[in-house]
C-alpha positions as CSV (number, residue, x, y, z in Angstrom):
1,X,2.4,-20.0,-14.2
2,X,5.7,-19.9,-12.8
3,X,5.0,-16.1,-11.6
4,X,2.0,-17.6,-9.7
5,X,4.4,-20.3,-8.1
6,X,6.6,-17.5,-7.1
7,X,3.9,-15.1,-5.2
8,X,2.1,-18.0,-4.0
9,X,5.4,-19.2,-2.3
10,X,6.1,-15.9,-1.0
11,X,2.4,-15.3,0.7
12,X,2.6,-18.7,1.8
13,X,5.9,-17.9,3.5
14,X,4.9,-14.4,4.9
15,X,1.4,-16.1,6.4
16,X,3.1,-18.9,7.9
17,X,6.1,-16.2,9.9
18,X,2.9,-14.5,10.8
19,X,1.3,-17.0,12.4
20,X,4.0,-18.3,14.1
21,X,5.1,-15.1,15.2
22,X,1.4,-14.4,16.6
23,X,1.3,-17.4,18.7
24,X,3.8,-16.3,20.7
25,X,3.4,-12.8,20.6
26,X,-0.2,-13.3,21.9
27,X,0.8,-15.1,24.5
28,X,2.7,-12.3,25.6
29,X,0.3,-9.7,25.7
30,X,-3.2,-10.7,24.2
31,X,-4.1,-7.3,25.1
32,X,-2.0,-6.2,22.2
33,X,-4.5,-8.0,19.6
34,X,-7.6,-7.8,21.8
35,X,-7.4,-3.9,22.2
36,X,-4.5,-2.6,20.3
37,X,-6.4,-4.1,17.1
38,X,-10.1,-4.0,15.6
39,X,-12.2,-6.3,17.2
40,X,-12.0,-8.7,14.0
41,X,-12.1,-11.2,16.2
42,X,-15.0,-11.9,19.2
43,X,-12.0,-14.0,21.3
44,X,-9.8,-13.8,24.0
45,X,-7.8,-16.8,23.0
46,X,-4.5,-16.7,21.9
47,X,-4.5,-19.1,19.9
48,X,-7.2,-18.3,17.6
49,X,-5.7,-14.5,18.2
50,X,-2.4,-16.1,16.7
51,X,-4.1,-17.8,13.9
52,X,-6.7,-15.1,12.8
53,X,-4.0,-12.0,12.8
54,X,-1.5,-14.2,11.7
55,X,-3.4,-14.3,8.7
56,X,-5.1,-11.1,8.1
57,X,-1.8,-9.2,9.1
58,X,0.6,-11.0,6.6
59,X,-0.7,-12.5,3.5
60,X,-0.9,-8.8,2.0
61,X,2.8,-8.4,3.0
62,X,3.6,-11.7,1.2
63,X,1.3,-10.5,-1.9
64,X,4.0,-7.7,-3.0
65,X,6.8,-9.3,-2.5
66,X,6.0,-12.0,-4.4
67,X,5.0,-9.8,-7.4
68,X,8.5,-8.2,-6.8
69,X,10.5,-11.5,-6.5
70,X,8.6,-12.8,-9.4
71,X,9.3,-10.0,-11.5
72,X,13.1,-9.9,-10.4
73,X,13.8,-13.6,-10.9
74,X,11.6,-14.6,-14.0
75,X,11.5,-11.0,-16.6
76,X,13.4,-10.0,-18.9
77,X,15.9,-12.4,-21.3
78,X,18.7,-13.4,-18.9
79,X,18.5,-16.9,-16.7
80,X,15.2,-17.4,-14.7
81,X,15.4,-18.5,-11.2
82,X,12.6,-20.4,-10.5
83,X,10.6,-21.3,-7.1
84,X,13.3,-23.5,-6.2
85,X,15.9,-21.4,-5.8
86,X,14.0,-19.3,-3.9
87,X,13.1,-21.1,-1.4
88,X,16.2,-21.2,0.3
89,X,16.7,-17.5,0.3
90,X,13.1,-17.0,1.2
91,X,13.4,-19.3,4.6
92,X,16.9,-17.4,5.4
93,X,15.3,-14.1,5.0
94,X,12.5,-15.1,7.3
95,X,14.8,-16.5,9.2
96,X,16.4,-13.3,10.3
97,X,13.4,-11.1,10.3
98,X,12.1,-13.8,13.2
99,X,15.7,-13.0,14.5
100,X,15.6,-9.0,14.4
101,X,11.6,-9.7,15.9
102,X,13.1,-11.1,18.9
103,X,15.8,-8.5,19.3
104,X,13.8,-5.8,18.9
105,X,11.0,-7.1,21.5
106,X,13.9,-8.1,24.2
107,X,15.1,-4.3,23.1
108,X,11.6,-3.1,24.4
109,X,11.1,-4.9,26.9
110,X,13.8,-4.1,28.7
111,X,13.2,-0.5,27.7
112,X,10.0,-0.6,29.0
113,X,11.2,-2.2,32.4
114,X,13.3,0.8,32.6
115,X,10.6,3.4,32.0
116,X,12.7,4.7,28.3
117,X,9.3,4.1,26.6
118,X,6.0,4.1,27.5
119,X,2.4,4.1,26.1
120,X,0.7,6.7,25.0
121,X,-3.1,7.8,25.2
122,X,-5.3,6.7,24.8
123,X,-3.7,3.3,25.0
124,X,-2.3,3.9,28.1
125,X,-5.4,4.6,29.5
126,X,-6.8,1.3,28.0
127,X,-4.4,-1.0,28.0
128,X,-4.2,-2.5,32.1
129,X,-1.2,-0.9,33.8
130,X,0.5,-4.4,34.6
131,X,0.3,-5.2,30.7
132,X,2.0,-1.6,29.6
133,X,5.5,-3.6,29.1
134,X,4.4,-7.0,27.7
135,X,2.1,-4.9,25.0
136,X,5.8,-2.8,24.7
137,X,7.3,-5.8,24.0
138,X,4.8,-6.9,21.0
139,X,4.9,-3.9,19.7
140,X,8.6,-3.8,18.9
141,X,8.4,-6.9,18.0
142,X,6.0,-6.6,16.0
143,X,7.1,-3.4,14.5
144,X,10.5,-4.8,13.6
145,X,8.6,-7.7,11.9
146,X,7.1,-5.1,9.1
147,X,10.7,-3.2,8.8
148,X,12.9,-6.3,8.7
149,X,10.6,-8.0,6.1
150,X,10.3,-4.8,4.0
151,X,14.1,-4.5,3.9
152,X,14.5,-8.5,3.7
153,X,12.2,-8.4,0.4
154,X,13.9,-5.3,-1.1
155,X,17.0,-7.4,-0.4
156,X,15.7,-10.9,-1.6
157,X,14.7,-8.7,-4.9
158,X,17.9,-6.5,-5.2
159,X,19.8,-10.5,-4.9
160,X,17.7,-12.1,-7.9
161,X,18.4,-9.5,-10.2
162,X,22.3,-9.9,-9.5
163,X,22.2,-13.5,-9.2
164,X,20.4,-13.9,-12.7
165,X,23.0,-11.5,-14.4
166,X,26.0,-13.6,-12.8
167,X,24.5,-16.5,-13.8
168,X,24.0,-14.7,-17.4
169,X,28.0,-13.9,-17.8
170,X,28.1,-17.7,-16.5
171,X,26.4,-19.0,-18.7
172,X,28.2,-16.7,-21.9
173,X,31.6,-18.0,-20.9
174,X,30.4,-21.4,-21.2
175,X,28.9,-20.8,-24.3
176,X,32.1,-19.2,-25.5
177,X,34.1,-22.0,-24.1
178,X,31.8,-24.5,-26.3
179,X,32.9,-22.9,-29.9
């Protein structure tokens, strides 16, 4: 059960970053979800853009990473850490992933402004020329999204396993110190 809490926390997490990162990316560029996507969704509102790929775009990201955070904090014999604790760590992660996001769409902005990158066909051709550097702009942001939370998860993963054996040797002493 408190594997379950564990992934469910973690897609919860991942689908609420994606749905607060869609609001305002589709108000950036709408074209990014209304032609750089499949037509999933019969809309032209951001909003609902926000909401919908916010959704469909992050709650398989979350899935994953919960099974690996679940599996790093609560198998084997030493100390469990439970939903809890990672919370906290969770939120921060997110936190900086948001943080890279923004970065990286500033980063292509700009670049885009200075004609560094550019779209390719056939979305150049689609995509309406005046919209070329706002759909730039989601995309890195975007893009950096999927990198920063695939490297944040690794991490989140790679700190469970270290923070359970420290609180393991923790949690010997005191046992030792007891006898």
């Amino acid at each position: 059960m408190r594997f379950l809490a564990i992934i469910f926390l973690c897609v919860a997490a991942a689908v609420v970053y994606g749905v607060v990162h869609d609001q305002i990316t589709a108000r950036i560029c709408v074209e990014y979800f209304t032609i750089g996507h499949p037509p999933v969704f019969q809309t032209n509102d951001p909003t609902l853009l926000g909401l919908g790929w916010g959704i469909i775009a992050t709650w398989w990201v979350g899935l994953p990473l919960g099974v690996a955070l679940a599996v790093s904090s609560r198998l084997g014999s030493r100390p469990k850490i439970g939903v809890q604790q990672l919370a906290r760590p969770l939120v921060l992660m997110l936190s900086c992933v948001g943080l890279l996001a923004l970065l990286a769409g500033l980063a292509g902005h700009f670049s885009a402004k200075r004609h560094w990158v550019w779209l390719l066909e056939p979305l150049a051709s689609r995509i309406p020329a005046d919209k070329h550097v706002a759909f730039l702009t989601d995309l890195w942001a975007h893009s950096a999204s999927y990198i920063g939370g695939f490297l944040g998860g690794v991490t989140l993963c790679v700190w469970a396993v270290f923070r359970r054996k420290r609180l393991g040797i923790l949690a010997a002493q005191q046992a030792g110190e007891k006898k």
